[in-house]
N, C-alpha and C positions, 0 to 999 in steps of 0.2 A: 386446513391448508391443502392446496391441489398436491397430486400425489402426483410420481412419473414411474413410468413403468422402465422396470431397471435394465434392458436393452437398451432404450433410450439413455437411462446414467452412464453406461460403460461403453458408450458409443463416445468418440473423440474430436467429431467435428461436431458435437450436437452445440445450439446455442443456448448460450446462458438466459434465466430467465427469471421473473419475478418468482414462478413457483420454487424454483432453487434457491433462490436466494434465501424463502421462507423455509424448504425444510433443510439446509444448511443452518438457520438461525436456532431451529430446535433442537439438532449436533451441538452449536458454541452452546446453548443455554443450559444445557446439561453438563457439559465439560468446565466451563469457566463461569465466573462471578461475573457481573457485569463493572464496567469500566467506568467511572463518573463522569454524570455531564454536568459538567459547572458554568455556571452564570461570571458572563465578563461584562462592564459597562464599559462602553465606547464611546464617548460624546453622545452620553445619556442615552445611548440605545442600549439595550441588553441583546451580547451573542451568547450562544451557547456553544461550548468547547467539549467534544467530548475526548476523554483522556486517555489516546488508545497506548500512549505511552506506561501506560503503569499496565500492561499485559503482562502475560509471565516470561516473556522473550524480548518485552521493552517495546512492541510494535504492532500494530492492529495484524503481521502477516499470517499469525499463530491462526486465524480465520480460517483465510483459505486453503494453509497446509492439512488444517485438520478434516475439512471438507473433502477436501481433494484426497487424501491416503486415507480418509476410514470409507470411500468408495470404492478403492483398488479390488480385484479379485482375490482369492487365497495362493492363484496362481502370479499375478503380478506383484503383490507384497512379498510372496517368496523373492523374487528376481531383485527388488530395490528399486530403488528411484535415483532418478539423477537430478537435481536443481541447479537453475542460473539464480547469481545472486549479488546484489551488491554487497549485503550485510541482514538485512532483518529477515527478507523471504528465507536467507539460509538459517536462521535460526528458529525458526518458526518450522520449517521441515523439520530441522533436526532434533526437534522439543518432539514433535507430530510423531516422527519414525521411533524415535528411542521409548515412546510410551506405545508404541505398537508392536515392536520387537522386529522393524524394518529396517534393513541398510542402505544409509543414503549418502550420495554422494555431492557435495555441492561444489560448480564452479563458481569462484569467486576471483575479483580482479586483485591484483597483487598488492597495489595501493590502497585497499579496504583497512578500511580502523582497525588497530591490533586490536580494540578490545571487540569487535564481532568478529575478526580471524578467532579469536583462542575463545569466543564464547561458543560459536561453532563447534568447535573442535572439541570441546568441552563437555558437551551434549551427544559426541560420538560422532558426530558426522565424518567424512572423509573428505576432504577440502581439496581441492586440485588450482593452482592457481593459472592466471592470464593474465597477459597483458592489455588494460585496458583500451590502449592507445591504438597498438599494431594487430592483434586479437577477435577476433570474435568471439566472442563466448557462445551463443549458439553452435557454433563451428567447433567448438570445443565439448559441449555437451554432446554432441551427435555424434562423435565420433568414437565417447565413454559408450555410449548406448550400442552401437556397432560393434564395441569391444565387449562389451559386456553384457549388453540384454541388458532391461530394465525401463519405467516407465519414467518419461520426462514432465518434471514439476514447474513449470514455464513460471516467473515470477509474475507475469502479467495475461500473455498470452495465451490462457487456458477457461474454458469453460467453466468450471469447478473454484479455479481461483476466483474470477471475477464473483462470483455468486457468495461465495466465502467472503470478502472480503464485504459485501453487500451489506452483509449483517451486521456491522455495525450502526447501518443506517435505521434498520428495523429495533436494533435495540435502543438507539438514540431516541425515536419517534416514541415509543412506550413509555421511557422515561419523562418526555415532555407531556403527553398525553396524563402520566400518573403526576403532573403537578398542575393539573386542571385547562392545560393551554389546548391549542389545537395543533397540527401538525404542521411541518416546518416546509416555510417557503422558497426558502432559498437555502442553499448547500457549498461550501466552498472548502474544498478537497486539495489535499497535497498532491501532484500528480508527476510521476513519472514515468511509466508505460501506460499508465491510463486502467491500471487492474480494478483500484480501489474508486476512482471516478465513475469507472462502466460499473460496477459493483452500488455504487450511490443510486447511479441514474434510474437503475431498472429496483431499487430498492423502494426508491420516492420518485414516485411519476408524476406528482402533482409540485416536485420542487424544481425550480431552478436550478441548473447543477453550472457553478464554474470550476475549472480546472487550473490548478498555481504552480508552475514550474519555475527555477532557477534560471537565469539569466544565461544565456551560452550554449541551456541543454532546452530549448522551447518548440523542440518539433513538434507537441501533441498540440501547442497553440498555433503554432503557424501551416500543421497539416489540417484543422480545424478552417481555419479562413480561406485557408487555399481549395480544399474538397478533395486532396488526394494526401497519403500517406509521405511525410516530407521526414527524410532521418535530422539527424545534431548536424552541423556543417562541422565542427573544431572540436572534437574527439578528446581534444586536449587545451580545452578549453576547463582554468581553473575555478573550481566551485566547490565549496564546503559542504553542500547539499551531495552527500554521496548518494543517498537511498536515490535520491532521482536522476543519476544517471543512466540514462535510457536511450541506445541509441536512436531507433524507432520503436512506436506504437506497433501492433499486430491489426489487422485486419477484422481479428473476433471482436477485438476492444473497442476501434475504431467505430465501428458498422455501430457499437451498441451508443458510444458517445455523438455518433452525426445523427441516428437517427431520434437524439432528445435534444437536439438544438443546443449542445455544449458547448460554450467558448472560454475559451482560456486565455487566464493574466501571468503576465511575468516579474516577477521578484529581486532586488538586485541583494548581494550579498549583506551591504549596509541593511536594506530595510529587513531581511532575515533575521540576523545578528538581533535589531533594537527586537523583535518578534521575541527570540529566546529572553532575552532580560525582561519582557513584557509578564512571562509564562513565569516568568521564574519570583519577580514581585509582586505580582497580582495573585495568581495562581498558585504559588511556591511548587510548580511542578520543574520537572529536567525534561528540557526536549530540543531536541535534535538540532539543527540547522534544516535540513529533510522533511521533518516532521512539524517545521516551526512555519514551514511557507504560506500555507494558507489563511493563518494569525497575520503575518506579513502584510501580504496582500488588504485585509481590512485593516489594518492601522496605519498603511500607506495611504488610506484613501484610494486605492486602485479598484475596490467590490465594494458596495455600497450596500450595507448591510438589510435585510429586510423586515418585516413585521416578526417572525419565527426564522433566526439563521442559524445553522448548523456548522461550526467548522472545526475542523479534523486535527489535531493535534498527537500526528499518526506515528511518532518515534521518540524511544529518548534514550537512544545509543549513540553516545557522544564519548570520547575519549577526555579524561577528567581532565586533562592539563588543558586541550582545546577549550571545554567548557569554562574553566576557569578564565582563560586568557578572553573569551568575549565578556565573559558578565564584567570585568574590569575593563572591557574596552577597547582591549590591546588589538 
């Protein structure tokens, strides 16, 4: 694997890249087990799901945190870290920092699912809340960092994150490869800042990559079609998909998603929902509403699956009474 010379790692505007993403993949492969990729049949095609939901933090984000904090200096792991978060990136840090012996801080919106509030919190992180609505949470992490000193863990918008997050893709491709297939064509990603989508794209150059957002929150689709950076219009607009609330994409993300011709579909809460009950009888996996979008989207008929399709089944932190009330329907 290409190597980088470590000025260039510890540098903060550098761009993410396929050689990162590979020696990020050689960090997870050492640290964690791999995730399963299971065979679904869809009106007799076969996708492949791979289950980043069974992580040890419930979520493919355990990736990029670990990438991203086992690069920090001896001087910047002293100071800590600050994270923005909906719910997994903050637990994924704080799984990251507590096996490194780093203190971290994650803002998180105050409406997040109690159970990744207290799983956070759980893991030691230090939790600061905002209002998701009236708020910015960037605005709120920058001002802990001004107060505090310390390095910020962007959930999307980071170098390190996307490339971390990548690896999932590189370990998916190996697993289809060790079952004699060739590599996969098409990719169809949960996406809400666009970490784990820029993270696919530049992981698989030779696949399609779509991107599946919630209904209300589709700026990464509709700054896609437009060619410039477009935020959510309705802030407060309601969606069960928390993980992908996202006001806007970043620029880093962006740049890496326009320049592989990504286009992005949208999901409405109905076909989310039938997604979860899909994962959960076919599969018997737990996942998300977040983590279910990209399942969605092909059992909608909205991505038309291909010869070798990959798709992301990238959370399954769900509050149990929630979870229960859709597999019944309610």
């Amino acid at each position: 694997m290409t190597q980088q010379s470590p000025d260039t790692l510890l540098d903060p505007a550098r761009a993410p890249s396929l050689a990162g993403v590979e020696r990020a993949a050689t960090k997870v492969a050492a640290l964690l087990p791999q995730t399963p990729l299971l065979p679904l049949e869809i009106d007799g095609v076969t996708i492949w799901c791979k289950a980043e939901c069974l992580q040890p933090v419930g979520a493919f984000k355990i990736r990029g945190a670990w990438h991203r904090l086992t690069d920090l200096t001896p001087e910047q792991a002293a100071a800590g870290v600050v994270g923005v978060s909906s719910g997994n990136h903050a637990q994924g840090v704080a799984w990251a920092a507590k096996k490194l012996g780093i203190n971290a801080t994650i803002v998180m919106p105050s409406n997040a699912p109690a159970m990744k509030l207290a799983a956070t919190r759980k893991l030691g992180a230090e939790v600061v809340l905002y209002d998701r609505v009236t708020e910015s949470r960037d605005a709120v992490a920058a001002k802990l960092l001004d107060e505090r000193g310390g390095t910020l863990v962007h959930a999307y918008g980071d170098p390190w994150i996307i490339e971390g997050q990548g690896t999932a893709g590189i370990e998916a491709e190996e697993q289809l490869r060790a079952r004699g297939l060739g590599g996969f064509d098409k990719v169809i990603a949960c996406c809400g800042g666009g970490g784990l989508s820029a993270g696919l794209a530049l992981a698989l150059p030779a696949a399609e990559i779509v991107a599946v957002e919630p209904e209300g929150w589709d700026d990464v689709t509709r700054s896609l079609a437009a060619g410039e950076i477009l935020s959510v219009e309705d802030m407060a607009y309601p969606t069960e998909c928390d993980a992908l609330q996202t006001p806007e994409t970043w620029p880093i993300n962006f740049a890496v998603l326009q320049a592989r011709g990504v286009r992005g579909v949208v999901v409405t809460r109905e076909e989310v929902r039938h997604a979860m009950r899909v994962a959960f009888e076919k599969l018997h996996l737990v996942v998300e509403p977040g983590g279910a979008a990209a399942l969605a989207a092909v059992l909608a008929g909205k991505v038309a699956p291909g010869a070798a399709t990959l798709v992301t089944l990238s959370g399954g932190n769900v509050d149990p009474q929630k979870y229960a009330e859709i597999l019944a329907g309610y």
